[in-house]
C-alpha positions in Angstrom: 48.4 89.3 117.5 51.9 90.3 118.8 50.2 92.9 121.4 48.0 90.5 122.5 50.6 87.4 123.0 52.2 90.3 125.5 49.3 91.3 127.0 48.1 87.8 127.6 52.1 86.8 129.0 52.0 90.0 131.4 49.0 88.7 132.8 51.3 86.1 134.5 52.0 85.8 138.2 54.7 86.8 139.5 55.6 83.4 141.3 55.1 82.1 138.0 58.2 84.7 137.0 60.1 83.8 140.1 60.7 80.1 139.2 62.0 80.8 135.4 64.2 83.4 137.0 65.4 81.0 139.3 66.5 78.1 136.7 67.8 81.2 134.4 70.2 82.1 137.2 71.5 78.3 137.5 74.7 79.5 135.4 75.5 82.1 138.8 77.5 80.8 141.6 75.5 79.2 144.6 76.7 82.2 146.9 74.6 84.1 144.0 71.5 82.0 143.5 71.1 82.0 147.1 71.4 86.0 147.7 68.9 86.7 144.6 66.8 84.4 146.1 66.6 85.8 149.1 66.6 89.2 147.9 63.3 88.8 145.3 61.4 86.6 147.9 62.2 89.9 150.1 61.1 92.4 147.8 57.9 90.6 147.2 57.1 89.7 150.8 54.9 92.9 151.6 53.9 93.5 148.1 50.2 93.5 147.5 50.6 92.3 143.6 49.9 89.1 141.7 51.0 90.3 138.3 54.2 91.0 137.4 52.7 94.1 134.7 51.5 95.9 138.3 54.9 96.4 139.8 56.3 99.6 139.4 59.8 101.5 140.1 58.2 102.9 142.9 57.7 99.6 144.7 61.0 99.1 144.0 62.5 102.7 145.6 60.2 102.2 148.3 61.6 98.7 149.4 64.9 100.2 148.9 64.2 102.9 150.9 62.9 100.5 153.8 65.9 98.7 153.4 68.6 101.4 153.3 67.2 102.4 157.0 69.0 99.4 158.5 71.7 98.1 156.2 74.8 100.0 154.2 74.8 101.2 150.7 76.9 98.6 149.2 74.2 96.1 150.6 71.5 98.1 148.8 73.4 98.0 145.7 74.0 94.4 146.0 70.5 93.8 146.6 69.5 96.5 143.5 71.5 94.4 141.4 69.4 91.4 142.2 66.0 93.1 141.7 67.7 94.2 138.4 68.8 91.1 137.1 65.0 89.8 137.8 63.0 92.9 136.1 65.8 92.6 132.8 64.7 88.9 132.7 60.8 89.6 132.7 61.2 92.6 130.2 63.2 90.4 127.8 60.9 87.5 128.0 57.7 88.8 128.5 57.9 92.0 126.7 57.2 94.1 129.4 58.8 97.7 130.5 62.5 97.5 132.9 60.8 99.3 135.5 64.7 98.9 137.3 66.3 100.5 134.7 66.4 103.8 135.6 67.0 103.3 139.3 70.2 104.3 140.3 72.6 103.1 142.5 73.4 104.4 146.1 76.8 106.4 146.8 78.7 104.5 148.9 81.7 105.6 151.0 85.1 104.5 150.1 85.6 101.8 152.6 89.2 100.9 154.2 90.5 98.2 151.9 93.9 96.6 153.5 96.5 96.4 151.2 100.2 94.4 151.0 103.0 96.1 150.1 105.9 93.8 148.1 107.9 93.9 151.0 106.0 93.2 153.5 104.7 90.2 151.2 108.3 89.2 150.7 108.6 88.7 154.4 105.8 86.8 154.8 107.1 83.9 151.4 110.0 84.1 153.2 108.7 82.5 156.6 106.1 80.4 154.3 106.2 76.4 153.3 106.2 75.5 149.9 102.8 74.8 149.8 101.4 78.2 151.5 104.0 79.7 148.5 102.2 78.2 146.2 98.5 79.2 147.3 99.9 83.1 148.0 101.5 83.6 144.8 98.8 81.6 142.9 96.7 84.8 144.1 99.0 87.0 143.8 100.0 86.5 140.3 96.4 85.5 139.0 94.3 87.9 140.7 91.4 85.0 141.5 88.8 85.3 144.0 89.7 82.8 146.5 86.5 80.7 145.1 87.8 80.9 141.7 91.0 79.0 143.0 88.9 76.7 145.3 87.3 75.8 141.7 89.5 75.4 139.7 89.5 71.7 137.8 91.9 70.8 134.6 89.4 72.2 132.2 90.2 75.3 133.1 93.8 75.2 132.1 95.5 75.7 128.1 97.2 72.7 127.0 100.6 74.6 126.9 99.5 76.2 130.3 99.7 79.5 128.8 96.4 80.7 130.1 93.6 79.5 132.8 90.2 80.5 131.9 87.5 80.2 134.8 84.3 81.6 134.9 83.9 84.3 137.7 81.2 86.0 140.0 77.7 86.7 138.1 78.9 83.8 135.5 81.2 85.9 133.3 84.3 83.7 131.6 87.5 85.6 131.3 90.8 84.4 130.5 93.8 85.2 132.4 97.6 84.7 131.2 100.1 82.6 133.4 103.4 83.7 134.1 106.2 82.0 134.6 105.7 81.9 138.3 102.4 80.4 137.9 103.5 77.9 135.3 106.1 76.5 137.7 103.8 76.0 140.8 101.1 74.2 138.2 103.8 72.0 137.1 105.0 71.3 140.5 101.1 70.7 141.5 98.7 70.4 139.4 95.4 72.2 140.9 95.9 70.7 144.5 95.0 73.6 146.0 92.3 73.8 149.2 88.8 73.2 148.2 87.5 75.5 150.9 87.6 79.5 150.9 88.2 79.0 155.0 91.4 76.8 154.4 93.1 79.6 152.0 92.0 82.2 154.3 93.4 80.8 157.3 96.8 79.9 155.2 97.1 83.7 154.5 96.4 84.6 158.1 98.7 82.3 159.7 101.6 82.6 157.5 101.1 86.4 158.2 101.0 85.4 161.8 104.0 83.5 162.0 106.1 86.9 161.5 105.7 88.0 164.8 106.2 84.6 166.5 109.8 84.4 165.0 110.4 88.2 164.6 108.3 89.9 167.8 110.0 93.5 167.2 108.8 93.6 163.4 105.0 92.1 164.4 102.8 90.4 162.4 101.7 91.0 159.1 97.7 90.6 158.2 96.8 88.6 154.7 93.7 87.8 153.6 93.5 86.2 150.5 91.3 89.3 148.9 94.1 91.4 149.3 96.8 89.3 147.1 93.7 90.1 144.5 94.4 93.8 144.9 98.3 93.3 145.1 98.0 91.7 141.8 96.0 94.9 140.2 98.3 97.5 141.9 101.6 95.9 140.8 100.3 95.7 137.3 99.9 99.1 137.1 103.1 99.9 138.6 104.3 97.6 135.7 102.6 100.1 133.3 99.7 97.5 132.7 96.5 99.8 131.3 94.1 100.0 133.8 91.0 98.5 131.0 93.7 95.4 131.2 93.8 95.1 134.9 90.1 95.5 134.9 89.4 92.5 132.3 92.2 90.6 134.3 90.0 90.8 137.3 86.5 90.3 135.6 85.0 93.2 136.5 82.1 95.1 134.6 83.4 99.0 134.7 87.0 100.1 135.5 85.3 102.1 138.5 84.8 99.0 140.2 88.8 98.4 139.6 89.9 101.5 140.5 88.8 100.8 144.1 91.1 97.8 144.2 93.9 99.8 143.5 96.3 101.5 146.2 98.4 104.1 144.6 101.0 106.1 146.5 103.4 109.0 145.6 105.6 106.4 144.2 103.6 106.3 141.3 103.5 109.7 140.4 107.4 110.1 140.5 108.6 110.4 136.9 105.3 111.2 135.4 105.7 113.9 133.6 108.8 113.1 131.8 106.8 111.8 129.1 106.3 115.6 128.5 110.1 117.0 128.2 
């Protein structure tokens, strides 16, 4: 009776899939929803299939394929992870085989990721109003994505403000410890900070512009918010922090995806080995 229930269920069309997907996916971040969305309705533009028990990897390596010819591997992967998340959900629910499972994801090259050294991130507080202060080292001592901090409501805060717990890209909750730094600035403001990525950007930006205007020989400094994210991993590491920490800090799934955030220099290496004498 069991085989048949599934034989019956994988029968079902695959728009029919598509729109329990969707409302499973609700709990993602709209930036999310509206990528996966994309991406499926994509994948199953040229496809030739009603039911979702007649697609098969290779439909899937063969859009990817396609795909890869005009766009970058960490695209492909991107849009991989979408297919993924769909083909997971219709093997759980409708007992079918993860014909995703086995794909594997494309090698990409290490792109150039911009980092801030404390110095130069000293220069730029120093030249900074209160309020950009607040909003730099808010994402510099928290690690958030600069949507987390666009997000974030009272909720999200521990009574004793010992901790702020958000939930992050793909839905996943983590908690993340406030220092003393942080403390003070939630004190001093509550969680007035922008409610737009574009305004925190451009308050990084500027305040790294604003070097140059009243220090021409020295230049100015770039700052995007996502680099405060990978100041915050690099200077806990520095600090000794284990790098499965950092990488729960940040929310990530594999500390492969946090070792790319990370910019270490010969600094680090001095000293090593005096563990061993």
């Amino acid at each position: 009776m069991l085989s048949a229930l599934f034989h019956h269920r994988a029968r079902t069309l695959i728009s029919a899939v598509m729109e329990e997907w969707l409302l499973e996916i609700q709990r993602f971040s709209v930036d999310t929803q509206r990528h996966y969305r994309a991406t499926i309705n994509s994948f199953f533009l040229d496809l030739s299939k009603k039911y979702i028990k007649d697609v098969s990897s290779t439909d899937i390596k063969q859009y990817l394929t396609k795909f890869r010819w005009t766009h970058k591997e960490t695209t492909c992967n991107t849009n991989l992870g979408a297919i993924k998340s769909f083909f997971r959900y219709a093997s759980n629910v409708y007992g079918i085989t993860n014909v995703a499972s086995g794909i594997p994801e494309y090698k990409e090259k290490m792109p150039h990721r911009p980092f801030i050294s404390k110095k130069d991130l000293d220069t730029i507080l120093s030249n900074a109003t209160q309020r950009e202060k607040d909003i730099i080292l808010m994402l510099a001592h928290t690690g958030m994505r600069c949507s987390e901090l666009c997000s974030l409501r009272p909720e999200n805060l521990s009574p004793n403000l010992s901790s702020i717990t958000i939930q992050g890209k793909g839905g996943k909750v983590r908690t993340i410890p406030c220092n003393q730094t942080v403390r003070e600035i939630i004190s001093r403001r509550g969680i007035n900070f922008p409610k737009n990525r574009k305004s925190i950007y451009n308050i990084c930006n500027n305040t790294g512009k604003r070097i140059a205007c009243r220090n021409p020989k020295g230049g100015a400094i770039h700052l995007a918010p996502h680099m405060l994210r990978r100041y915050f991993a690099t200077q806990l590491l520095a600090k000794g922090v284990s790098l499965l920490i950092i990488s729960r800090l940040l929310g990530h799934s594999s500390v492969q995806t946090t070792e790319r955030y990370l910019c270490i220099d010969s600094s680090f290496l001095l000293g090593s080995t005096d563990v061993l004498d």
